[in-house]
PDB file of N, CA, C and O in Angstrom:
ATOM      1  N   UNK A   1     -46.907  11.736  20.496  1.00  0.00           N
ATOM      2  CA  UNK A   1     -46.731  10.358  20.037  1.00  0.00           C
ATOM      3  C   UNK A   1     -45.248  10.067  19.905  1.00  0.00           C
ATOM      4  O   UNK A   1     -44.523  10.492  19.005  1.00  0.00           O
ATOM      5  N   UNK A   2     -44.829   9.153  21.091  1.00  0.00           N
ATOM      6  CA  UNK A   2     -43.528   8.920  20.793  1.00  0.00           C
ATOM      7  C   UNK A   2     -43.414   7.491  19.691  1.00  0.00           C
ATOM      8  O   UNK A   2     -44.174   6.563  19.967  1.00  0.00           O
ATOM      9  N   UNK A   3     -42.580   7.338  18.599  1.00  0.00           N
ATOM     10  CA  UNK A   3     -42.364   6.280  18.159  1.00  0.00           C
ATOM     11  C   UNK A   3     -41.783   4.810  19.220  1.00  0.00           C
ATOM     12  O   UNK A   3     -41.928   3.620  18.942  1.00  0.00           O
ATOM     13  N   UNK A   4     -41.429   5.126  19.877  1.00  0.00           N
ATOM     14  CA  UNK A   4     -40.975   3.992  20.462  1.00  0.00           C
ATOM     15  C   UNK A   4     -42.622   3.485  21.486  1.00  0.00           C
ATOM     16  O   UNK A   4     -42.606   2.436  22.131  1.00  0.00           O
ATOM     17  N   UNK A   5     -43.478   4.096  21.475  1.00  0.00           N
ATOM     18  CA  UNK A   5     -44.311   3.513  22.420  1.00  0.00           C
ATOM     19  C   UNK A   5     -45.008   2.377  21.308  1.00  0.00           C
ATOM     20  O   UNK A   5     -45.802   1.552  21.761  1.00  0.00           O
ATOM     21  N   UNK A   6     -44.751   2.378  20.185  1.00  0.00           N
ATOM     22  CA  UNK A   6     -44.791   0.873  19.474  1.00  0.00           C
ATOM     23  C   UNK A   6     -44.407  -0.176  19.544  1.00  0.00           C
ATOM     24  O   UNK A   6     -44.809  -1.299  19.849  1.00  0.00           O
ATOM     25  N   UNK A   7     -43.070   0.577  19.036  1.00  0.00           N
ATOM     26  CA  UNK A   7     -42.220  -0.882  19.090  1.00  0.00           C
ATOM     27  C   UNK A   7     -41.087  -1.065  20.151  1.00  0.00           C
ATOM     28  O   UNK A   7     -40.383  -2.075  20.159  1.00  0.00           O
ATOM     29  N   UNK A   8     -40.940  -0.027  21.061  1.00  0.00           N
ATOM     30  CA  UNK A   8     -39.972  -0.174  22.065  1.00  0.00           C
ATOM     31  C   UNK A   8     -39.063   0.459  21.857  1.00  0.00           C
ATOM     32  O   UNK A   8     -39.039   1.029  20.766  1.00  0.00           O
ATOM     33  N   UNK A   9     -38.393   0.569  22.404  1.00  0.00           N
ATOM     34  CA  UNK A   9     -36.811   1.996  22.400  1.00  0.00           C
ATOM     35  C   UNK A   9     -35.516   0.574  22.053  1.00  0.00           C
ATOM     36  O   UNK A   9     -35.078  -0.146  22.950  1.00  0.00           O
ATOM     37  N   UNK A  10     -35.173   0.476  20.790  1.00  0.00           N
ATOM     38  CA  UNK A  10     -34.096  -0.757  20.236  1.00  0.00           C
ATOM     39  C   UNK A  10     -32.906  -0.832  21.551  1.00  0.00           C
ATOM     40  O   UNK A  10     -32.240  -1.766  21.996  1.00  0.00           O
ATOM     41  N   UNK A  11     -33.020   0.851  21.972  1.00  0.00           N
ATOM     42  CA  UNK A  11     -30.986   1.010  22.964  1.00  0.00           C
ATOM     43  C   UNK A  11     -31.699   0.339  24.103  1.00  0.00           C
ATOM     44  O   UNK A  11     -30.683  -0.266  24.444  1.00  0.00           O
ATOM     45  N   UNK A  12     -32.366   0.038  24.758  1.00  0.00           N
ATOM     46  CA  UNK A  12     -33.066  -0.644  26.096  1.00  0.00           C
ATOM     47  C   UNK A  12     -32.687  -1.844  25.909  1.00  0.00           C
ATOM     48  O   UNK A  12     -32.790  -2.213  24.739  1.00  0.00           O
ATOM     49  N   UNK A  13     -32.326  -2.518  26.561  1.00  0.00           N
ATOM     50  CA  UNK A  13     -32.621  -4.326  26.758  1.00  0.00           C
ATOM     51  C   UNK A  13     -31.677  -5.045  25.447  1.00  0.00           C
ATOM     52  O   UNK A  13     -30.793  -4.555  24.745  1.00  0.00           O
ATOM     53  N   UNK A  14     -32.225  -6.268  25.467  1.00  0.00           N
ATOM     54  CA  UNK A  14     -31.843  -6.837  24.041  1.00  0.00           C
ATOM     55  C   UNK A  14     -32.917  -7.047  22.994  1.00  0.00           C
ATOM     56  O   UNK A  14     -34.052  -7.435  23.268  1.00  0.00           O
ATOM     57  N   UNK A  15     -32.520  -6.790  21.880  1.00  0.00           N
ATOM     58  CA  UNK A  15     -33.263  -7.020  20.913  1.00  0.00           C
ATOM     59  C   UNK A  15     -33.518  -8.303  20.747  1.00  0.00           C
ATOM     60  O   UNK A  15     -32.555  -8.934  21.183  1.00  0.00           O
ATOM     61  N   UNK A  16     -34.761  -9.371  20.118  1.00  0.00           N
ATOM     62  CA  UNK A  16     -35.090  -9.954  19.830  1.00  0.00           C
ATOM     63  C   UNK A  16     -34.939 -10.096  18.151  1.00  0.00           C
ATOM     64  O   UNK A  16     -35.246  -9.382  17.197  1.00  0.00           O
ATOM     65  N   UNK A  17     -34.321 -11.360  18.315  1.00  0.00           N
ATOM     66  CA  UNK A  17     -34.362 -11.644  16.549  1.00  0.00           C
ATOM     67  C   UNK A  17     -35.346 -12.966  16.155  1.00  0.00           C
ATOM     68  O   UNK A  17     -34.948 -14.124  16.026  1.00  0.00           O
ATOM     69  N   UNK A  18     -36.492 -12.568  16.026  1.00  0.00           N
ATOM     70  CA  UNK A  18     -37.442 -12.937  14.919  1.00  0.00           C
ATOM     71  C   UNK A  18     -37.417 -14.125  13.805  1.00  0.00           C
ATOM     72  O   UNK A  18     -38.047 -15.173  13.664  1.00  0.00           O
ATOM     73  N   UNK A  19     -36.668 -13.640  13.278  1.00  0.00           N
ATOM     74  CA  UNK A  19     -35.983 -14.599  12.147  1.00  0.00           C
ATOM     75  C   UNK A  19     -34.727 -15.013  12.434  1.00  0.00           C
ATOM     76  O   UNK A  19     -33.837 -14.458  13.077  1.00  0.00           O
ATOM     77  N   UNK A  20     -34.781 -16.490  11.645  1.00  0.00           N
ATOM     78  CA  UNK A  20     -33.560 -17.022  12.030  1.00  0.00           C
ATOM     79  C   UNK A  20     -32.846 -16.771  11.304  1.00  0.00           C
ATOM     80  O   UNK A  20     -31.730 -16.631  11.805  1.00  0.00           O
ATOM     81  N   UNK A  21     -32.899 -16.546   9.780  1.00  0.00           N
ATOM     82  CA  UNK A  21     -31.836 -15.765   8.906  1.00  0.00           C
ATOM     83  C   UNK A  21     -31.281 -14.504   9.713  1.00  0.00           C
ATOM     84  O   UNK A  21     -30.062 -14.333   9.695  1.00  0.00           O
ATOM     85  N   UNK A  22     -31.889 -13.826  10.246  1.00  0.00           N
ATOM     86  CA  UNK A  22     -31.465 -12.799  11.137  1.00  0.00           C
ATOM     87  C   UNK A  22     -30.276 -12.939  11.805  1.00  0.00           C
ATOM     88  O   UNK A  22     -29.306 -12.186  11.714  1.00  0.00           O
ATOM     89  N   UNK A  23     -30.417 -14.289  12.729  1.00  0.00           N
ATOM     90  CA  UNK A  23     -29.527 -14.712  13.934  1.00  0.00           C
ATOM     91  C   UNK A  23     -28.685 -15.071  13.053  1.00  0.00           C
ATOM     92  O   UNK A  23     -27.564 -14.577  13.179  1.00  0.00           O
ATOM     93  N   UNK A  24     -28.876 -15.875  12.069  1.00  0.00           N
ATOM     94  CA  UNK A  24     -27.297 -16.226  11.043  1.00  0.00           C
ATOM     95  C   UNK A  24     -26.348 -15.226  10.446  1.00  0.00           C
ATOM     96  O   UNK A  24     -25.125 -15.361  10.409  1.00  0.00           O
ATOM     97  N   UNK A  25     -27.140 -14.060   9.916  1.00  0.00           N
ATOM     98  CA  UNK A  25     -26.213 -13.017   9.540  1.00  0.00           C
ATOM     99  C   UNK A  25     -25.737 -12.347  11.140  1.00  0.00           C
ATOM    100  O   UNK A  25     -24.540 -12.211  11.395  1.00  0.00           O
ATOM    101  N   UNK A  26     -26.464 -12.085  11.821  1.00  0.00           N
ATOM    102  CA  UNK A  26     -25.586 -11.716  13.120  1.00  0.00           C
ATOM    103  C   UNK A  26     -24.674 -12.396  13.688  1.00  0.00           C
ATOM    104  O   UNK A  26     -24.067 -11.805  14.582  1.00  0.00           O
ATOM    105  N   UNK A  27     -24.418 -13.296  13.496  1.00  0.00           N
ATOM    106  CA  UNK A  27     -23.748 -14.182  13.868  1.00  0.00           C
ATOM    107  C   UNK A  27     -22.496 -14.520  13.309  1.00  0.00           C
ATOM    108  O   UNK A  27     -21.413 -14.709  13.864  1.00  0.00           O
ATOM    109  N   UNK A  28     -22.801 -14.563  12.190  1.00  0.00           N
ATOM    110  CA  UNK A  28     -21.850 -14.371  11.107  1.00  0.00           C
ATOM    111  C   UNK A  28     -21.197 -12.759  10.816  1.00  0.00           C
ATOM    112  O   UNK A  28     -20.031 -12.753  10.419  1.00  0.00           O
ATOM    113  N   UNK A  29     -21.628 -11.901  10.926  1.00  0.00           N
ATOM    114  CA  UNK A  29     -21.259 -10.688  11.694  1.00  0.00           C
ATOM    115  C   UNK A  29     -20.206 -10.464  12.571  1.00  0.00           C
ATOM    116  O   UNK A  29     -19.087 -10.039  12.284  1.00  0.00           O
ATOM    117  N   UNK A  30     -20.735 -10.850  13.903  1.00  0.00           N
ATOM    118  CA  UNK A  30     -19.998 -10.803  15.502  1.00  0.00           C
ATOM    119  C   UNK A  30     -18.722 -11.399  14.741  1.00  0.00           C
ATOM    120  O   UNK A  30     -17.696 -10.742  14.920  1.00  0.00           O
ATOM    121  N   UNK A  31     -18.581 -12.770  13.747  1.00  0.00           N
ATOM    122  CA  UNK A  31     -17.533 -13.546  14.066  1.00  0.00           C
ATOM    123  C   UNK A  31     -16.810 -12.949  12.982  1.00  0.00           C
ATOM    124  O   UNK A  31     -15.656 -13.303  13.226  1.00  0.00           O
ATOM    125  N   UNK A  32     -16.777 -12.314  12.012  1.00  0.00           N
ATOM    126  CA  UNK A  32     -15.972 -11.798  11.308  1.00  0.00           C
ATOM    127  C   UNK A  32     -15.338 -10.329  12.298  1.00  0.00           C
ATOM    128  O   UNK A  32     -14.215  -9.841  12.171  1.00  0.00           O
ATOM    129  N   UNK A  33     -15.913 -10.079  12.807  1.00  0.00           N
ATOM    130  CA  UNK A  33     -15.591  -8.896  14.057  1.00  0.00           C
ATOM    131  C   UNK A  33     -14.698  -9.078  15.160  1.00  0.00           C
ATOM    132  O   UNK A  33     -13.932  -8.301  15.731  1.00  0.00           O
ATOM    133  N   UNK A  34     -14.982 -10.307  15.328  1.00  0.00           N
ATOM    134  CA  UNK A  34     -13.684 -11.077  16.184  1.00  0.00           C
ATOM    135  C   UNK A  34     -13.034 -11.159  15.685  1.00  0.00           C
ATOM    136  O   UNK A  34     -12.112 -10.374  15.906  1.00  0.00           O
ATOM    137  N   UNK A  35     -12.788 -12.538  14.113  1.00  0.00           N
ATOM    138  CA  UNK A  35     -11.508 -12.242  13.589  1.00  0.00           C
ATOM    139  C   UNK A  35     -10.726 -11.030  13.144  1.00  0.00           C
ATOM    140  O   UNK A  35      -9.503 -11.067  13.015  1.00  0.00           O
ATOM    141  N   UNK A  36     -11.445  -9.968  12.915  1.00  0.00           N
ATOM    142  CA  UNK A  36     -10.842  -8.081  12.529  1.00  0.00           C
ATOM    143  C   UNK A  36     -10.052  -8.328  14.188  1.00  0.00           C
ATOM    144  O   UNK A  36      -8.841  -8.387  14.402  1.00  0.00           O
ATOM    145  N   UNK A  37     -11.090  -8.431  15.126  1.00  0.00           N
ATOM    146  CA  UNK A  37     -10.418  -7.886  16.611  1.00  0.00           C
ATOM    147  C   UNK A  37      -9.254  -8.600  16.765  1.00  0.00           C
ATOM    148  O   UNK A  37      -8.343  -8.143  17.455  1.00  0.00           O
ATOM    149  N   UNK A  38      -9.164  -9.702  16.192  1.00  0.00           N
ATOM    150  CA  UNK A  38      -8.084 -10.813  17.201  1.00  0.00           C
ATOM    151  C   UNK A  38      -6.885 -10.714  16.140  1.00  0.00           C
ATOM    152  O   UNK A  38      -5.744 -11.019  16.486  1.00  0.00           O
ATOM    153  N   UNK A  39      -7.244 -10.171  14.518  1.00  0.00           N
ATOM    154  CA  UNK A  39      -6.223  -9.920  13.813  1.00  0.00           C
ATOM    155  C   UNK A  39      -6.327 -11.596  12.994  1.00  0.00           C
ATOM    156  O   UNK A  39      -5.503 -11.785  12.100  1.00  0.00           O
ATOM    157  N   UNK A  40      -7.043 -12.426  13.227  1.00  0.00           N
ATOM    158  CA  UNK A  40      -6.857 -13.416  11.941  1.00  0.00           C
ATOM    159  C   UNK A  40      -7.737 -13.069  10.926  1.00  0.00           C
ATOM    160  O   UNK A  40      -8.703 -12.330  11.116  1.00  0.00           O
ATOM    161  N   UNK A  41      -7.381 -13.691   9.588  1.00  0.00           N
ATOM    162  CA  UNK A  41      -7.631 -13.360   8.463  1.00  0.00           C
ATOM    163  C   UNK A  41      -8.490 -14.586   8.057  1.00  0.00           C
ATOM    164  O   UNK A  41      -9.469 -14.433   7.327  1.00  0.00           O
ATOM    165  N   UNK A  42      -8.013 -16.167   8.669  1.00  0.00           N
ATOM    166  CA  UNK A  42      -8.913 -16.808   8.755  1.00  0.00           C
ATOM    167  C   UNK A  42      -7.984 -17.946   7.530  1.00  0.00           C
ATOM    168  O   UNK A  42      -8.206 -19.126   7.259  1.00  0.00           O
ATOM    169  N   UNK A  43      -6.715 -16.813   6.900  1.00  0.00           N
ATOM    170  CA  UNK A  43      -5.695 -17.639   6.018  1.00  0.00           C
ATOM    171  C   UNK A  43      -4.941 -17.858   6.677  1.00  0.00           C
ATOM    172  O   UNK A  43      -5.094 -18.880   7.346  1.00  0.00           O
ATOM    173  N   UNK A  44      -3.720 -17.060   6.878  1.00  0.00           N
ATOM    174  CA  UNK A  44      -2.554 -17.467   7.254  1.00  0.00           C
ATOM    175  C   UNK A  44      -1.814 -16.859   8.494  1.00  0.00           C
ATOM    176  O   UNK A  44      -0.740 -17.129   9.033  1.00  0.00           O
ATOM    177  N   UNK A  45      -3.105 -15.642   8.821  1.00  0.00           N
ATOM    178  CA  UNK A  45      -3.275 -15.216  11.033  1.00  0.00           C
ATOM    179  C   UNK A  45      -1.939 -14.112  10.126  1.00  0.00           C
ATOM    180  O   UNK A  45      -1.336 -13.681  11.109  1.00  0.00           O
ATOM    181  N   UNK A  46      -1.419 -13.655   9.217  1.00  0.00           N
ATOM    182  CA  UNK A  46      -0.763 -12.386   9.419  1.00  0.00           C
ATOM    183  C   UNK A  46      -1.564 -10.938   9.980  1.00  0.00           C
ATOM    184  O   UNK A  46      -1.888 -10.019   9.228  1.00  0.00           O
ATOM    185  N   UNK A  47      -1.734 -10.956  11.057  1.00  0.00           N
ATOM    186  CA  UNK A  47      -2.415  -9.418  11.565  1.00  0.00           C
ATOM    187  C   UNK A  47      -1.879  -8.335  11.292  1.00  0.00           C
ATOM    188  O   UNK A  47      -2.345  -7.372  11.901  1.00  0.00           O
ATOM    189  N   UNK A  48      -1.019  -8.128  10.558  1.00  0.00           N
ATOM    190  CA  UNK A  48      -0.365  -6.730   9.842  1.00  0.00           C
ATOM    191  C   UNK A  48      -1.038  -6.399   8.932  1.00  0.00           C
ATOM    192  O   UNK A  48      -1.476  -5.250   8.968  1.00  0.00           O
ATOM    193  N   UNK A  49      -1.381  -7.270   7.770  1.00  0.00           N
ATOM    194  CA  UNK A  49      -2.145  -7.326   6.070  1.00  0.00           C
ATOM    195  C   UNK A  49      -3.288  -6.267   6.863  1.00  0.00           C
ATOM    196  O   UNK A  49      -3.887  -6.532   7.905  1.00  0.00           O
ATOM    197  N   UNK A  50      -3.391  -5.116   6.127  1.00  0.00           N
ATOM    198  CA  UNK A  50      -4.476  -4.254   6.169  1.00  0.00           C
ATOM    199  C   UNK A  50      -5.810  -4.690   4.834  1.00  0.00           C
ATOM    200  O   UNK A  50      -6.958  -4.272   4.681  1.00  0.00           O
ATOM    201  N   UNK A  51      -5.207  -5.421   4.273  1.00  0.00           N
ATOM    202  CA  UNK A  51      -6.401  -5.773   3.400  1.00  0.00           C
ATOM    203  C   UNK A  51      -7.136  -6.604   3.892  1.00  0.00           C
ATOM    204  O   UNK A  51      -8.350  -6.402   3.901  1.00  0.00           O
ATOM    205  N   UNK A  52      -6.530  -7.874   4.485  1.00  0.00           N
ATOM    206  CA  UNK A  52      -7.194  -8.522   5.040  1.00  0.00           C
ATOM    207  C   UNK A  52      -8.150  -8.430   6.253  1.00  0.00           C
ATOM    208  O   UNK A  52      -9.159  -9.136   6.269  1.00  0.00           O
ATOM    209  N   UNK A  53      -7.819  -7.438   7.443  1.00  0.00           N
ATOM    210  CA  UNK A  53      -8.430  -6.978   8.409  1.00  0.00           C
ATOM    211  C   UNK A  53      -9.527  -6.119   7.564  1.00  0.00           C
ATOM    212  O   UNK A  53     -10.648  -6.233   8.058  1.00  0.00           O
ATOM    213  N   UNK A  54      -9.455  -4.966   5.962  1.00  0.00           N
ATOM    214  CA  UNK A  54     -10.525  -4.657   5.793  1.00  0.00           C
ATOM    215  C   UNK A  54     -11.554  -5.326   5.227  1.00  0.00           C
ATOM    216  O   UNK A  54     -12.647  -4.837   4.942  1.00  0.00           O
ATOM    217  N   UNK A  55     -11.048  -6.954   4.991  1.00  0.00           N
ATOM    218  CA  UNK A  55     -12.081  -7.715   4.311  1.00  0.00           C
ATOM    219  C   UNK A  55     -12.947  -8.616   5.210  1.00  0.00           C
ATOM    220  O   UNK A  55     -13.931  -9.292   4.911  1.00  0.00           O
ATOM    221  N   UNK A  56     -12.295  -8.441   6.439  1.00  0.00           N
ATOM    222  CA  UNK A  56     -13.468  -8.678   7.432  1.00  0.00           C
ATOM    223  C   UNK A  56     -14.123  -7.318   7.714  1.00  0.00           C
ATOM    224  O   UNK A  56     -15.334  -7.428   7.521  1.00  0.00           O
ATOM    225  N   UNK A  57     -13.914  -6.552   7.952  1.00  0.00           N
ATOM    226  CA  UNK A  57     -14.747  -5.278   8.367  1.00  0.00           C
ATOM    227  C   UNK A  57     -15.735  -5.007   7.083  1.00  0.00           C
ATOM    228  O   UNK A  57     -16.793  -4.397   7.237  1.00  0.00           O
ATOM    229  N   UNK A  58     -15.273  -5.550   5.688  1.00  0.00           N
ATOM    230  CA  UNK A  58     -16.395  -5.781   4.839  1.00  0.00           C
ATOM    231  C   UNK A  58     -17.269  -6.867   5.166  1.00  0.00           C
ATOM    232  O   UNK A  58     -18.461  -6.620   5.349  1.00  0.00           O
ATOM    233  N   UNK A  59     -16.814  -8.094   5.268  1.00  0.00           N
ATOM    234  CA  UNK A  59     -17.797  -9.162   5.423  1.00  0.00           C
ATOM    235  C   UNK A  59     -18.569  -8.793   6.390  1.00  0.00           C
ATOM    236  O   UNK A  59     -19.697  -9.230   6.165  1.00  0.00           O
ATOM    237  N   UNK A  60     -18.525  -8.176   7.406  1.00  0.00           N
ATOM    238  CA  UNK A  60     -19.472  -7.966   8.463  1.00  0.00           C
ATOM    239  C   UNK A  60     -20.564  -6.782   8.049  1.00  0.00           C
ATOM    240  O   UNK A  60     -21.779  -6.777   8.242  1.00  0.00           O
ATOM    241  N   UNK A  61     -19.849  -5.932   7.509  1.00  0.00           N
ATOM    242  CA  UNK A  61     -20.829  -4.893   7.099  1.00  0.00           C
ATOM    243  C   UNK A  61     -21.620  -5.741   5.919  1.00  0.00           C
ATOM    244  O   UNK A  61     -22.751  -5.261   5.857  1.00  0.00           O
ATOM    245  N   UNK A  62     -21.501  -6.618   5.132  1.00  0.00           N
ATOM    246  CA  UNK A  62     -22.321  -7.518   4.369  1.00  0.00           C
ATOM    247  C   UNK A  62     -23.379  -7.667   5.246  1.00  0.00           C
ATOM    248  O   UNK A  62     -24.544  -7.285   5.140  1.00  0.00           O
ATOM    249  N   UNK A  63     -22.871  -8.217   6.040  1.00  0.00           N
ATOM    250  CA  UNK A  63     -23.754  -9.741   6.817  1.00  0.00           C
ATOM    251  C   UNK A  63     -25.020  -8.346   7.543  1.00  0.00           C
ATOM    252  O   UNK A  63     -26.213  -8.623   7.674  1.00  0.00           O
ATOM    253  N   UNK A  64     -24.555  -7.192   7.857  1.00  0.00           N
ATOM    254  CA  UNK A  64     -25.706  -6.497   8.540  1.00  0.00           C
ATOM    255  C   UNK A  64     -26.512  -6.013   7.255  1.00  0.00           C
ATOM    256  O   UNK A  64     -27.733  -5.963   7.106  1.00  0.00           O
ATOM    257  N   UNK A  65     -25.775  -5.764   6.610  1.00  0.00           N
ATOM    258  CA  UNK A  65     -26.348  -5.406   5.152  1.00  0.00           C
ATOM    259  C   UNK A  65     -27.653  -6.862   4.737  1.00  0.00           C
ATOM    260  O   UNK A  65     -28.475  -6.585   3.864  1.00  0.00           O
ATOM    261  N   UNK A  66     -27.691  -7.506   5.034  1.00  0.00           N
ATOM    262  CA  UNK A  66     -28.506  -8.656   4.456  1.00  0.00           C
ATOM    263  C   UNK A  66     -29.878  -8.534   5.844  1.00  0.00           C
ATOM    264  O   UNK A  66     -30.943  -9.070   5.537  1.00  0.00           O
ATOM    265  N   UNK A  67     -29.830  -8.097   6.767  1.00  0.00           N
ATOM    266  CA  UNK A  67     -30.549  -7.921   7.813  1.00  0.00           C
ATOM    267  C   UNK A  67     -31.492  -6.800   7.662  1.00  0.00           C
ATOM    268  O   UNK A  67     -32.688  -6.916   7.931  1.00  0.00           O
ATOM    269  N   UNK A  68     -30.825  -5.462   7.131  1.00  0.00           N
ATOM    270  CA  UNK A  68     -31.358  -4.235   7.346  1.00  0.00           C
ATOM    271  C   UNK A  68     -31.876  -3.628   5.557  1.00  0.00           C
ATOM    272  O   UNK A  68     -32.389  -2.565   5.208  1.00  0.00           O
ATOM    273  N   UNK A  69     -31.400  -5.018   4.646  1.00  0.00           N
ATOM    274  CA  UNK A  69     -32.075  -4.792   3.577  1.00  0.00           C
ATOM    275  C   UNK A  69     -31.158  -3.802   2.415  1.00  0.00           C
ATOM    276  O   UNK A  69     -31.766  -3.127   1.585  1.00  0.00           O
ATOM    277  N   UNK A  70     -29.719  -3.816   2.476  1.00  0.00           N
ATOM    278  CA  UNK A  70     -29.043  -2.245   2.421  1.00  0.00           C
ATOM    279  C   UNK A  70     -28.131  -3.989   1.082  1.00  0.00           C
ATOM    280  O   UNK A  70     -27.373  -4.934   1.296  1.00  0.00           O
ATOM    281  N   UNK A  71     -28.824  -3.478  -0.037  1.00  0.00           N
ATOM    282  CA  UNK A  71     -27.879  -4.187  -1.162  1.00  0.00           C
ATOM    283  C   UNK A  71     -26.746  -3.307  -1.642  1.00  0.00           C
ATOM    284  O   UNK A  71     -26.708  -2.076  -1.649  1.00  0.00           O
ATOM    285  N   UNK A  72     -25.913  -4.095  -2.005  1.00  0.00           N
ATOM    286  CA  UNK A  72     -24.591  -3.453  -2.329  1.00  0.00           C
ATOM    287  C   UNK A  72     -24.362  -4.120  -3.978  1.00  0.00           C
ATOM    288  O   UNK A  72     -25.123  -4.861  -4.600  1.00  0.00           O
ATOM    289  N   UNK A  73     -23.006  -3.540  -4.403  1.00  0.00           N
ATOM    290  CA  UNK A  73     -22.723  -3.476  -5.870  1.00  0.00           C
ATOM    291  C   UNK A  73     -22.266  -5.063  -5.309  1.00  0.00           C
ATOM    292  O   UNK A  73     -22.557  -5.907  -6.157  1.00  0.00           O
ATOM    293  N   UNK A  74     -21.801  -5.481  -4.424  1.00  0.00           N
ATOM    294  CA  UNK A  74     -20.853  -6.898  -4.961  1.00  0.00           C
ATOM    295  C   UNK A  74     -22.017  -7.755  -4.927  1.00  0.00           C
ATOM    296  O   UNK A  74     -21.939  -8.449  -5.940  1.00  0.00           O
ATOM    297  N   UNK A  75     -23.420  -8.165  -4.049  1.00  0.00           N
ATOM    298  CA  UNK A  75     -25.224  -8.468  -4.562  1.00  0.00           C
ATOM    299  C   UNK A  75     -25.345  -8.560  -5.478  1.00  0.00           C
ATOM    300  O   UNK A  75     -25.151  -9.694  -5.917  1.00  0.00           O
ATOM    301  N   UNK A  76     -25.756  -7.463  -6.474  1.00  0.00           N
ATOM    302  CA  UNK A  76     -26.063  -7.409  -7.512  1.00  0.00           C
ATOM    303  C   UNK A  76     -24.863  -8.261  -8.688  1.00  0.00           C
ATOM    304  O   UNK A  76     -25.262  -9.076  -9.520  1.00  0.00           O
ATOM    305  N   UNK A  77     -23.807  -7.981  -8.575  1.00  0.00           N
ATOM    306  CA  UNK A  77     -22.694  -8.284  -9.505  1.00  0.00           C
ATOM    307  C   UNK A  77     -22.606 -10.032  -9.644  1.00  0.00           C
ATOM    308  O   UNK A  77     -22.516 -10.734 -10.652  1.00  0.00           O
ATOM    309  N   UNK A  78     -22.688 -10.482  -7.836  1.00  0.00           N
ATOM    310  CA  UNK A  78     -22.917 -11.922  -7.833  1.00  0.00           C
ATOM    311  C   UNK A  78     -24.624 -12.531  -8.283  1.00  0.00           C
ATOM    312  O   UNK A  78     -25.032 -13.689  -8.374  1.00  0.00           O
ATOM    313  N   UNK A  79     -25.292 -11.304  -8.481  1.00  0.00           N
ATOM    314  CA  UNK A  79     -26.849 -12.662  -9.205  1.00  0.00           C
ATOM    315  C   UNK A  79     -26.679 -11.950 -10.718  1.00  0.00           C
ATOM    316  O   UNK A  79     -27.830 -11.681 -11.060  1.00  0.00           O
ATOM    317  N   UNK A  80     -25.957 -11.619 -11.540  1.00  0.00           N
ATOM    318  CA  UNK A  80     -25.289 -11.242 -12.584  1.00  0.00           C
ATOM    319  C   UNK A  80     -24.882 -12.152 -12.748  1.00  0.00           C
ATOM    320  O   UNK A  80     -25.549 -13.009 -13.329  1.00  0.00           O
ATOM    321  N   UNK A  81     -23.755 -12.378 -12.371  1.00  0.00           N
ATOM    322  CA  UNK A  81     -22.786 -13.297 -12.687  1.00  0.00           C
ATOM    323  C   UNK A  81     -23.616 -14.953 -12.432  1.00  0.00           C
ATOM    324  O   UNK A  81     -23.599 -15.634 -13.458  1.00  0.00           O
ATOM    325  N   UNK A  82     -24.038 -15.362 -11.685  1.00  0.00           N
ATOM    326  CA  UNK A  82     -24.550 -16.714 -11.095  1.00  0.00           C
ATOM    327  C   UNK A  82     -25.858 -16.998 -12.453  1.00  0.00           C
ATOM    328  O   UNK A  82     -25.913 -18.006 -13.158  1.00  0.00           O
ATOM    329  N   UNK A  83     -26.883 -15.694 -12.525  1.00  0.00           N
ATOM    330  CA  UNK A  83     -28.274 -16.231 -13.400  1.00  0.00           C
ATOM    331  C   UNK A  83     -27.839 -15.641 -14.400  1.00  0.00           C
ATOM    332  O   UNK A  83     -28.954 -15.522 -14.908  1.00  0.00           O
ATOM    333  N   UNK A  84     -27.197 -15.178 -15.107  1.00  0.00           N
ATOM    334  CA  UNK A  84     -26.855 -14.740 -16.494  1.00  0.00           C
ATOM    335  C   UNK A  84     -25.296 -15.213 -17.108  1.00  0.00           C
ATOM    336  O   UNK A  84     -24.214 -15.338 -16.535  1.00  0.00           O
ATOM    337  N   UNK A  85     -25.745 -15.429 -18.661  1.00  0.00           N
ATOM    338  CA  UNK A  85     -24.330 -16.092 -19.019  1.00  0.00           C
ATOM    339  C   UNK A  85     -24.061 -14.497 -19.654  1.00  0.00           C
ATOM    340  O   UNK A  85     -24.704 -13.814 -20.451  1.00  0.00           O
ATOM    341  N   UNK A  86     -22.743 -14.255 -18.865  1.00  0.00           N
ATOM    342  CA  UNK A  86     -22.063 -13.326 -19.217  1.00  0.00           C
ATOM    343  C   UNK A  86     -20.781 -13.372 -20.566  1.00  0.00           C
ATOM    344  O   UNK A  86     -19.748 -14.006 -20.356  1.00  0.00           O
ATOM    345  N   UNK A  87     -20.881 -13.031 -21.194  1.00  0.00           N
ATOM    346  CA  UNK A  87     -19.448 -13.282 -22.035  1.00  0.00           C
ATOM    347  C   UNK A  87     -19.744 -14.283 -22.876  1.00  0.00           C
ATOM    348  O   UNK A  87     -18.782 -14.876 -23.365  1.00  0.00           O
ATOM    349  N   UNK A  88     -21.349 -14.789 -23.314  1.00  0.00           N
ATOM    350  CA  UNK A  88     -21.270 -15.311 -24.630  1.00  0.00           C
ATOM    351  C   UNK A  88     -21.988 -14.830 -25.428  1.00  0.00           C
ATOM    352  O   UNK A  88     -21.976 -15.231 -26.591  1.00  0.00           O
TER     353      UNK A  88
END
């Protein structure tokens, strides 16, 4: 029993996205991946700032993160912060 005689071998062909939240975080993905590639920050295009190039290589790992179900501490911290009054 191979697993892929289910659902198909993912490295073959293109994947199909299902959901359209899907296509939005991918999308939103690819384009933070471009700006890392092309070196804008999306502020002020300095392509040197290493923070800034890693805060796209975060936003993208977000955006797959919201696809594949993989919550992170800054998730949780923002429905903290948004549905709870903190600090009274």
């Amino acid at each position: 029993f191979l697993p892929f005689s289910r659902c198909g071998n993912p490295l073959l062909g293109s994947p199909s996205l299902t959901q359209s939240r899907h296509s939005r975080h991918l999308g939103a993905c690819v384009a933070a991946l471009a700006r890392f590639n092309h070196g804008d920050s999306g502020d002020n295009g300095d392509s040197r700032d290493l923070a800034l190039a890693a805060e796209q290589l975060r936003v993208a790992r977000r955006e797959l993160g919201r696809i594949t179900g993989h919550v992170g501490t800054e998730d949780i911290l923002d429905v903290i912060f948004r549905d709870f009054c903190v600090g009274k």
